[in-house]
Structures are given as C-alpha cells and as structure tokens.
C-alpha positions in Angstrom: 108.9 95.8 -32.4 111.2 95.1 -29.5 113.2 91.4 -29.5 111.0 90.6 -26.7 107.6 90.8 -28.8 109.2 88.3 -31.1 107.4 85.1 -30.1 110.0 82.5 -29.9 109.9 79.3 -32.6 112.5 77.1 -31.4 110.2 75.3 -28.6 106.8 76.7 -29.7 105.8 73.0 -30.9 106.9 71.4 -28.4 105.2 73.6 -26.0 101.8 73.4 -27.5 101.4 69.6 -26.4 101.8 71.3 -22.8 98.4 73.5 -23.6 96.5 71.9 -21.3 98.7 72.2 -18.1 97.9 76.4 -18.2 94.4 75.4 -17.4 95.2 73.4 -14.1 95.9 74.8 -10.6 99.3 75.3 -9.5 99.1 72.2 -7.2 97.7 69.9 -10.4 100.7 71.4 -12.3 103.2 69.8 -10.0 101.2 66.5 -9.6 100.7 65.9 -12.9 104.6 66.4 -14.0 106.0 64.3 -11.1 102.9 61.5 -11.5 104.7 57.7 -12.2 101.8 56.8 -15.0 103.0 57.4 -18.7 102.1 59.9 -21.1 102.0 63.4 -20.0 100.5 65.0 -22.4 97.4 62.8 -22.3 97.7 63.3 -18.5 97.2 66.5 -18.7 94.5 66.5 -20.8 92.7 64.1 -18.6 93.1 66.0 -15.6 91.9 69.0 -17.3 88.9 67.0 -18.3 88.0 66.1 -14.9 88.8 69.3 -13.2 86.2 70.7 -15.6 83.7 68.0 -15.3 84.0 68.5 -11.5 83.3 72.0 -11.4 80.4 71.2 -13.3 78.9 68.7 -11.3 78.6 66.2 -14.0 81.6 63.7 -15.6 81.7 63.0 -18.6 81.3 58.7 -19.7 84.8 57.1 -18.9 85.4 56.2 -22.4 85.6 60.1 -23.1 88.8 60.1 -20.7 91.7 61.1 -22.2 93.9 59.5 -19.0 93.9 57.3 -16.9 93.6 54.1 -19.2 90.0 52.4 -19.9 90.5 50.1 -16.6 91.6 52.7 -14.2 89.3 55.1 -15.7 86.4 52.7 -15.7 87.0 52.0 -11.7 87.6 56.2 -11.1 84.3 56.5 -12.5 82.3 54.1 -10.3 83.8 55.6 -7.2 83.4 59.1 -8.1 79.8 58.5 -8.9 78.8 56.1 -5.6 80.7 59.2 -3.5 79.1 61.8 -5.3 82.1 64.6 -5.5 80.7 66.1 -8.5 78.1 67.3 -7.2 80.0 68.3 -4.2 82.5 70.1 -6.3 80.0 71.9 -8.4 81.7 75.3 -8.6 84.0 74.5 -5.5 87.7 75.0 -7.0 89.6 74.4 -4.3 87.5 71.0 -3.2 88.1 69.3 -6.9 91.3 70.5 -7.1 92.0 68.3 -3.6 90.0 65.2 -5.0 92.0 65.8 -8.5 95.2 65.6 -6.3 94.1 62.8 -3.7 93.6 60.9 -7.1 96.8 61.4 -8.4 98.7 60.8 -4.7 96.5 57.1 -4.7 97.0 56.2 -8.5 100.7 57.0 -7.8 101.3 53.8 -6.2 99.5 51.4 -8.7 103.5 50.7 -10.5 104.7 50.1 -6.7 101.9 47.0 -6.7 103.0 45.8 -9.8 106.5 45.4 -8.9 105.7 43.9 -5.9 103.9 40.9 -7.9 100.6 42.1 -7.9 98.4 41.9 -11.1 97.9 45.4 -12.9 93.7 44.8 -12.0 94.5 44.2 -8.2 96.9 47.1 -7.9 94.2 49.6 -9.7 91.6 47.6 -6.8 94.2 48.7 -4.3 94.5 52.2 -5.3 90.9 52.8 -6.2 89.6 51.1 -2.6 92.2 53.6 -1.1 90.5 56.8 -2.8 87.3 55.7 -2.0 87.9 55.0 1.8 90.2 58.4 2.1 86.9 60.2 0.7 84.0 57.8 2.5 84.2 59.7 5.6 84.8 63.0 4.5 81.7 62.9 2.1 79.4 61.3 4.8 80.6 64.5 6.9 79.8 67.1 4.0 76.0 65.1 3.4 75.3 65.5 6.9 76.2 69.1 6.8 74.0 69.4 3.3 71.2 68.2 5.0 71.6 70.8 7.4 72.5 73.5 6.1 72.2 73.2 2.3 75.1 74.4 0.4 78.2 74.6 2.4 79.9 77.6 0.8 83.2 78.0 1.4 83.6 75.5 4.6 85.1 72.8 2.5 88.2 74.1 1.5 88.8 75.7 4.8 87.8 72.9 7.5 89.7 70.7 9.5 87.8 67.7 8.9 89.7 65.8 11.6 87.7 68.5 13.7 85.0 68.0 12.1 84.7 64.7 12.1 84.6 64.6 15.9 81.8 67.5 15.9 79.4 66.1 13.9 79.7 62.3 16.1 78.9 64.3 19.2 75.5 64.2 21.0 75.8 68.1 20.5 75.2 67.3 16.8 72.3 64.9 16.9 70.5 67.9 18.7 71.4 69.9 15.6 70.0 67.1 13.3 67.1 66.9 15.7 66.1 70.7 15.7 66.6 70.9 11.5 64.3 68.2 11.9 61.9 70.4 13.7 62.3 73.6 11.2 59.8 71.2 8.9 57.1 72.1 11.2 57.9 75.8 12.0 58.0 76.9 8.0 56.9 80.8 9.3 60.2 80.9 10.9 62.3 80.9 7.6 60.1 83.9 6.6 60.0 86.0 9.5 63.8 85.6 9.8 64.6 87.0 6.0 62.5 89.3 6.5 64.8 90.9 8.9 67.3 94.0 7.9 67.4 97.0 6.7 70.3 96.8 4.3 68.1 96.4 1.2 64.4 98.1 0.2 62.2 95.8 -1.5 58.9 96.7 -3.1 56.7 95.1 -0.4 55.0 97.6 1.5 55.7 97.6 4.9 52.6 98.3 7.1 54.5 99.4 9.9 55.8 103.1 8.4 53.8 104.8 6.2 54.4 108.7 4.8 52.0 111.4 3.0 52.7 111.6 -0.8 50.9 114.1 -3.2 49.4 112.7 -6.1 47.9 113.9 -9.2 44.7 112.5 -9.8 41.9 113.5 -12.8 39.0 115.1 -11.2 35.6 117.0 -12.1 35.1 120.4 -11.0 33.0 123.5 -11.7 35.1 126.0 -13.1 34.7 130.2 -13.5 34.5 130.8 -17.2 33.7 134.7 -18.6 31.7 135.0 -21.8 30.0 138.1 -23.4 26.5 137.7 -24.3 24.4 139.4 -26.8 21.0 141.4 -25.7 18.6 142.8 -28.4 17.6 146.1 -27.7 19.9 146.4 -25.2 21.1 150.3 -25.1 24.7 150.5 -24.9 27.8 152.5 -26.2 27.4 153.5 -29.9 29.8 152.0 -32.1 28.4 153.2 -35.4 25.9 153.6 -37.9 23.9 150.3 -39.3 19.8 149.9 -40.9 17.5 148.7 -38.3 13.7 149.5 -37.5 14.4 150.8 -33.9 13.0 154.7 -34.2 14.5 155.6 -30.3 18.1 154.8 -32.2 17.2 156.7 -36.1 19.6 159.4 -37.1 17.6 163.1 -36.9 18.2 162.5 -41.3 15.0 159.9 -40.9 13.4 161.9 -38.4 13.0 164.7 -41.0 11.4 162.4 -43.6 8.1 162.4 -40.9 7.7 166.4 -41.4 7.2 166.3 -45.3 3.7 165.0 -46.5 5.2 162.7 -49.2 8.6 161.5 -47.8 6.8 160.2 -44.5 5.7 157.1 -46.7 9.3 156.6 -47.8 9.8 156.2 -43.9 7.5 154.2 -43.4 8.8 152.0 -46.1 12.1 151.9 -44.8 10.9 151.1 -41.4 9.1 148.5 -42.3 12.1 147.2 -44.3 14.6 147.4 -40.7 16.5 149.7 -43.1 16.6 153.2 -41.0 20.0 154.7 -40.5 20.4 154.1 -37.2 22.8 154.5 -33.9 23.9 151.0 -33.4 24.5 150.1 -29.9 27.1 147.8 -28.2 24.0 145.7 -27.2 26.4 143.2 -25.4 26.8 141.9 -21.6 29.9 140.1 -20.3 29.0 137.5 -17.4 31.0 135.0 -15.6 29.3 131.3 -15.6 30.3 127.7 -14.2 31.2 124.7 -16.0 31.8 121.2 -15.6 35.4 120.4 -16.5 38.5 117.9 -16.1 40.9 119.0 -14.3 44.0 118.1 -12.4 43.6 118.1 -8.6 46.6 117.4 -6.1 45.9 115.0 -3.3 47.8 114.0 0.0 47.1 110.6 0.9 49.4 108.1 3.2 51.4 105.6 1.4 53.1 102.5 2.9 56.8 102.3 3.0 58.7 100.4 1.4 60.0 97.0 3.4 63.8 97.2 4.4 65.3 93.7 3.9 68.4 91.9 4.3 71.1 93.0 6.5 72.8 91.9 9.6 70.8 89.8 11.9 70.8 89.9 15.9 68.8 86.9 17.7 67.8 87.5 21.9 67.1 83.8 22.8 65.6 83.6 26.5 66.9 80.4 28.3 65.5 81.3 31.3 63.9 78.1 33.2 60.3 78.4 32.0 61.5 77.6 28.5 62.3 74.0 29.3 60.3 71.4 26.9 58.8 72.8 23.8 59.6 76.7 24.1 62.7 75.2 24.4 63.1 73.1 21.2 61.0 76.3 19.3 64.2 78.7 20.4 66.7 76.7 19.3 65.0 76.3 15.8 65.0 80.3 15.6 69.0 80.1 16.4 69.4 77.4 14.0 67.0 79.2 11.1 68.5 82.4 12.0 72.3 80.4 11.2 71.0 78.8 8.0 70.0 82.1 6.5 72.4 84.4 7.5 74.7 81.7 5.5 72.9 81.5 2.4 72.0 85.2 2.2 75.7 85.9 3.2 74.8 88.6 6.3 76.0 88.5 9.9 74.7 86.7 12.3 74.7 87.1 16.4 73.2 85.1 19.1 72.9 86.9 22.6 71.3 84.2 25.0 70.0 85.7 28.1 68.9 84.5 31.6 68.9 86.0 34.8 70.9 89.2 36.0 74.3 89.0 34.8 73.9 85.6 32.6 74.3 87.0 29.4 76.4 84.9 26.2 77.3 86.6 23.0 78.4 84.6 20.1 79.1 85.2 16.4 77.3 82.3 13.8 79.7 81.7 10.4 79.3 78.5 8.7 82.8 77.0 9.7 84.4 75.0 12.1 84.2 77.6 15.2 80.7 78.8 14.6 79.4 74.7 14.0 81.3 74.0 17.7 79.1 77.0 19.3 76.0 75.6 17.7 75.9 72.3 18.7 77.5 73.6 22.2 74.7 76.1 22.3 71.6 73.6 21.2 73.0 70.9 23.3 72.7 72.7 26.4 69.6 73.1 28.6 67.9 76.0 29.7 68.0 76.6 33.7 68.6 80.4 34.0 66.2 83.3 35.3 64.9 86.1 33.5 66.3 89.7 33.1 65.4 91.4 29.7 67.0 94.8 30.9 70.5 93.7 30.1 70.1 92.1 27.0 68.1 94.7 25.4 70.9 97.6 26.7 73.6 95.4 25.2 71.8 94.8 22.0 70.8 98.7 21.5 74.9 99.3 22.1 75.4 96.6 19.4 73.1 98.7 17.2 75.0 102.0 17.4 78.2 100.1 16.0 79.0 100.5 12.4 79.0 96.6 11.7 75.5 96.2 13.1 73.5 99.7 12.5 71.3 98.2 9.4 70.2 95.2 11.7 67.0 93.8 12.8 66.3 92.5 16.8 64.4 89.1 16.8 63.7 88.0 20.2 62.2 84.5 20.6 60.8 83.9 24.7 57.7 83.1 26.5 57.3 86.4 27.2 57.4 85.9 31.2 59.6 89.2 31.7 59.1 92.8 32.0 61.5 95.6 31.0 62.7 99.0 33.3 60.7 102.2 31.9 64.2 103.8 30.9 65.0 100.7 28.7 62.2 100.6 27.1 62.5 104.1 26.7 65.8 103.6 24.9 64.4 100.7 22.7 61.8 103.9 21.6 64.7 106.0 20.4 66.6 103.3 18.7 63.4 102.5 16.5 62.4 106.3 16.2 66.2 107.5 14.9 68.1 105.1 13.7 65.0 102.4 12.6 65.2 99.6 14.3 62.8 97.0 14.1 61.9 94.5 17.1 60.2 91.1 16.1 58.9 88.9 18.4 58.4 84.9 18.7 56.3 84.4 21.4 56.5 80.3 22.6 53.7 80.4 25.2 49.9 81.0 25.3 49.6 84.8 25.7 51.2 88.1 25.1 52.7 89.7 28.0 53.0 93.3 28.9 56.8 93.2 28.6 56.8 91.4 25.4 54.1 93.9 23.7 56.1 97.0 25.0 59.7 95.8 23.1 58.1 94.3 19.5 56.6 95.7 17.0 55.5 92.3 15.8 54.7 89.4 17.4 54.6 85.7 15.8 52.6 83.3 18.2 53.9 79.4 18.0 50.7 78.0 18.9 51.6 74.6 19.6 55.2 74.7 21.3 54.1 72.1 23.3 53.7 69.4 20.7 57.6 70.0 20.5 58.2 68.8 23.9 56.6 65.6 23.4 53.2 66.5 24.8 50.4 66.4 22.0 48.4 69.4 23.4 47.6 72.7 21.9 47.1 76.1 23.6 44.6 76.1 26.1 43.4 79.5 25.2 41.7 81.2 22.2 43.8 83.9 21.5 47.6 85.7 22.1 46.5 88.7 22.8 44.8 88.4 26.6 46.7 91.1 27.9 46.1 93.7 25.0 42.0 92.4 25.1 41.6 93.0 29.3 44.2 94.8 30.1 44.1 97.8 27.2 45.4 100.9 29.3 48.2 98.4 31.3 51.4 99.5 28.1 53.0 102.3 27.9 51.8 103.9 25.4 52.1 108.0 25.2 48.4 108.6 26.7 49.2 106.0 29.2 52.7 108.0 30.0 51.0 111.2 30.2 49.1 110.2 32.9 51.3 107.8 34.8 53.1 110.1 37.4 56.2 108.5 40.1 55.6 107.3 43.7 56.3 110.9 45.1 53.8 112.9 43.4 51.2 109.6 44.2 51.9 110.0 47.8 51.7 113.5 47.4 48.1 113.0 45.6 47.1 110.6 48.1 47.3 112.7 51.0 46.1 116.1 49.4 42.7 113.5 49.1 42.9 113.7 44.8 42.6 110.1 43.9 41.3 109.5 39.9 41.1 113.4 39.8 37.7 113.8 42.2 38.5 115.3 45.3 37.9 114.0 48.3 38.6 114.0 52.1 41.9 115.8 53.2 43.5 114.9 56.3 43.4 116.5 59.3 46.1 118.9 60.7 47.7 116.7 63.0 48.1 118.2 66.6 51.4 119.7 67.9 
C-alpha cells in the first residue's frame, strides 16, 4: 500500500456533508457555492433533489424540499408546474441544468429586496415573477415546437432562442403550423415515408424483390423396393437334401424302392407322408415392386424479400406552376413528414425542389435553428416554376453513389405532368438494378402519367388534393391508372424497347415501304 491509497481522515467528515455537490454539473457546483441563501449543505441537497426530479419529469411535493425554505419553495413549485419544465426536461441534462441555474441567478437577489425595505414575501414575489417571465416565452416557443414536431431532441440546449423566437412569429411559421395541421388528414404519408431506406431489413416481405429458395417439404411417392419371393415347385439351384412328396426331385436311393415287390409300399408310404429324400430346390424369385412411402422432396419456389427500412431519406418536391392550390399544400406535408421522421428515427434528410431547367434547390433538414429557417422559408414560398425532371433525377442518382447517401430511398411527390429523357431513365434502371434503389411516388393529381410510371416503382394517389386548396371537390375520375389502362404499350418497358428503334432507322423504314412490318409500296427511282 502506497501513502496515496491511504484515504485521508483529517477532512473526511467534513467532506461528507459536501456528498451531494458530486452529483451536480459543473455549472450547479459553482452556483450553488457562491449562492447568497444560507445553508449549503441543505442547498445542495435541494438542488440535487430538483436536478433529479427534473430529469424525471415529475417534482417531488414542496414540503419534500430540502432548500429553498417552505415559502420560496411553495412559490418554485407553482411556477415550475404552470410552465411545465419538467416535462420539458425529462431526460434533457443540459435544459434542467439551465432552469436549475436560472433559478439560483433569480433567487440570488431575494436578500438585495430585503435590504432595500421590501418584505421577505414580496421579494420571493419579485424573484419568482422574474423566473417565470424569463421562462414564459421560452416555454411557449418549445410547446409550439412540440406540437410540431414532438420531442425536440437535442435542439434545446443548442438553440438561440433569441433566433428562435423571431422564427416561430414569422408568417413562414404559421405555414408550418398550418401544414402539421394538414398531416391529420394525410395519415398514409407518415407510413410511406418510414418505410423508406435500406439501412435496416425488417421481416415484412417486400413484394417488390422476390428470389427462388429450396425447401424441404414431406411428400408421397412410389418408391423401387426389391424383395425375394417364394414359388412352390419352382425348379431352381439345389441347395440340399430335405423330405418332400415331389418324385421329379427323389434321390435314385427312393427310386430303387419301386423295383422290389415289397419295398415299393414303403414308397408309397413315404410319399404319401411328403417324407422322400429329395433334391431341394432354391424355389425362390427376386422381383423389384413399388410402394407408397414418405419421403423428403426438394422444392424451388419464389419467396418475397425481405423489406429494407430505415436509412437516409432524399425527397424531389416538384414546384413547378401546376402544383399551385392543393398539390401544393399535399407537397409541403411530404417535406414536412419527411423532416418529422428523419428527426425521430434519427436518419438524414434532403430536400431537392425542382422546377424548370436549371431551377433546382438542395437543402439539408436537422431539427435546429438552420434547418427550422429553411423550412418555414421553403413552405412559405409559392410554387411558380416549370417542369424538368431530367436534372433532378441526374443530381439525385449522383447523390446516391456517395457514401453518406448509398442506403437511401428517392420519394418524389408531383402531379406527374413531366416526362423524363430515355438515357435518364435509363440511369434510374441501373441505380435500382446495382446498387437497389427504390423510387416512391406521391402522385397529387387525377392520373398517372407516362413519366411518372417510368421513374417509381410505387405510386401513392392523394385522391383529394383539391379539398386542400380550399375547393371541396374530389377527383373527377374513377381511377389513377388511365395511362397504364389505354395506353398499355406507351412505357418503356423491355418488349416495348426492343421494338422501339431511332428516327434514322424510321425514316429509313419509311422509305424502303416497311411500316408495322407488312411491306408495302417502295418509291420510285427518282429520275436523273
């Protein structure tokens, strides 16, 4: 044992009345030792008290308050529990430890009041008004963003809430607050946006991908099964000597009893009595029969894959000029959904707005100060743009290939009103086919469109986008899928490649006379 494993005796009781302060933050510490109120040890104890009650979301009864005194605790309580920090604070550290300290910074100046001349229940009035109106604002800030966005995370401890404060009383904001209103009605959004990702495989089977897997199953078959079976009389290979009755087999012994004129009846005695030496015959046949049996037969049968889940999350909003009213309101719920759950779920989340050529926006989505600016500056906008699909869709597959955003899902919410070049779409193709990428569509308008069903893989309809413009009208048609139910050959699909061929070879077609494959007139040679 060295001197320094020694524990030292001289201030060990003296330090043990300090316990508590090992439990507070390093902030706390310091507040607590320079605080004007009396009593430190039962100081500490108090503020250890709340610091835990805090970060449990539930207080314990003021009486049970080792500090501040009855009074002061009795008015703490009140305000704490008309605020509700505690069950802002549940598990935040860093937000209880600032209410433990703006506490202690306004209870600080309670012995200044009194020396001034005002009573003791005025002063703890003065200081207990002061908490409340230093936290009023800040909690009205954190319930808006609750109702919003649920649990904030770590945005509490890291916000500037003077920043903040002006972001959530701009008009930018109410259109926040109006389209979280909104996701009430759109429930299938929430679903179709975690469904997205491939950074996690669930057990869901996922329609989409299937593979052949050989299973074992019981079957009954006829199976090949030899067996020897016994003849009578059968003449066969002689195995020995045994009694029988047969003469054809009798050893030439018997034969001889026939010649003498009193033995004969001896052989007719014995023959009668099947007890003749005779050759005895391997009077057997083997034969190969079928039976009926269980037996264990391999089959190949498809089997669904299993869903891909979670993940980084990419979201193509088209704010192209035909989105105005509803199919406007509809995107900017995906957007907002799309934020909400990439912050619970803790993922990634990017928003590539696109118009016409050239008018394309890329923005990252956290849950802090910048992304809640790009929000409400994103959904307080309106949409005026064209439509070019080409350019988003060739940024988004470059987006794919890097190492942050390989294991994400494309969602791409539009009315569908655009049409993709054949070499993009043919790059879509072989981002799905080698490194998995999976395409879901929201369509906000009445019908599929041939560019929309050649870039998703899924497509959810929002029937009633209108309703969301303030027009109480539902789709004026039966079903999505118009183009897909007249218009079957009009995709690209591989039969429909294979016989699509370029403008040269048409011309070239044209004039040999082979339209549809039947031939027909050729032209004349023309005269020199």
């Amino acid at each position: 044992m060295t001197p320094d494993d020694v524990p030292g005796l001289l201030f060990a009781a003296r330090e043990a009345r300090l316990a508590d302060m090992d439990a507070l933050p390093l902030r706390l510490r310091s507040g607590s030792l320079t605080h004007s109120s009396a009593g430190l040890e039962l100081r500490l104890a108090g503020l250890r008290r709340l610091l835990e009650g805090l970060l449990a979301g539930r207080l314990a009864t003021a009486g049970d308050w080792p500090w501040p005194p009855p009074a002061l605790a009795s008015a703490l309580a009140a305000a704490l529990t008309e605020l509700e920090l505690a069950e802002f604070c549940r598990g935040n550290g860093e937000l209880a430890e600032t209410v433990l300290m703006g506490l202690l910074f306004h209870t600080d100046f309670i012995p200044g009041y009194v020396d001034r001349g005002v009573s003791e229940a005025r002063a703890i009035g003065f200081a207990v008004d002061a908490f409340s109106a230093d936290w009023q604002r800040r909690c009205g800030d954190m319930k808006a963003l609750v109702e919003v966005f649920g649990d904030l995370g770590d945005l509490p401890k890291n916000a500037r809430w003077d920043r903040l404060r002006g972001l959530l009383r701009s008009d930018g904001w109410q259109e926040v607050v109006r389209i979280r209103q909104l996701l009430e009605h759109l429930p299938e959004l929430a679903r179709i946006v975690r469904s997205l990702g491939r950074a996690r495989i669930t057990d869901l089977p996922d329609s989409a991908g299937q593979h052949t897997e050989t299973v074992v199953e019981p079957s009954h078959a006829r199976v090949p099964e030899a067996r020897t079976v016994h003849v009578p009389d059968l003449p066969g290979e002689t195995r020995g000597v045994c009694r029988s009755d047969r003469i054809a087999r009798m050893l030439p012994a018997e034969a001889m009893l026939l010649g003498h004129p009193r033995l004969r009846l001896v052989w007719h005695a014995r023959r009668a009595e099947r007890s003749l030496l005779a050759y005895e015959d391997d009077d057997r046949m083997s034969e190969t029969v079928c039976r009926d049996a269980r037996v264990e037969r391999p089959i190949n049968r498809p089997k669904p894959d299993r869903r891909l889940e979670m993940g980084p999350l990419i979201v193509c909003v088209d704010t192209s000029g035909s989105m105005q009213g509803g199919a406007e309101a509809v995107a900017k719920a995906v957007v907002l959904e799309a934020m909400r759950t990439a912050h619970a779920q803790q993922r990634d989340c990017r928003v590539v707005s696109f118009g016409g050529e050239g008018e394309l926006i890329e923005m990252d989505l956290p849950l802090d100060a910048d992304g809640l600016e790009r929000l409400t500056r994103f959904l307080g906008q309106a949409y005026r743009g064209g439509t070019d699909i080409c350019g988003p869709l060739a940024h988004c597959i470059d987006r794919i290939a890097e190492a942050r955003w390989q294991l994400a899902d494309l969602l791409v919410a539009s009315d569908g009103e655009f049409g993709a070049t054949p070499d993009v779409v043919e790059r879509l193709e072989t981002a799905k086919r080698e490194q998995g990428l999976r395409v879901q569509g929201v369509l906000i308008g009445d019908r599929e469109t041939i560019g929309f069903l050649e870039i998703a893989d899924h497509i959810h309809w929002v029937r009633d986008w209108r309703r969301f413009g303030g027009r109480d009208a539902d789709s004026p048609v039966h079903s999505q899928s118009l183009t897909s139910i007249y218009f079957p050959g009009a995709l690209r699909n591989p039969t429909a490649r294979a016989g699509t061929v370029d403008a040269r070879q048409a011309s070239e077609a044209v004039r040999r006379g082979d339209r549809q494959g039947l031939p027909g007139r050729k032209q004349a040679p023309e005269d020199p």
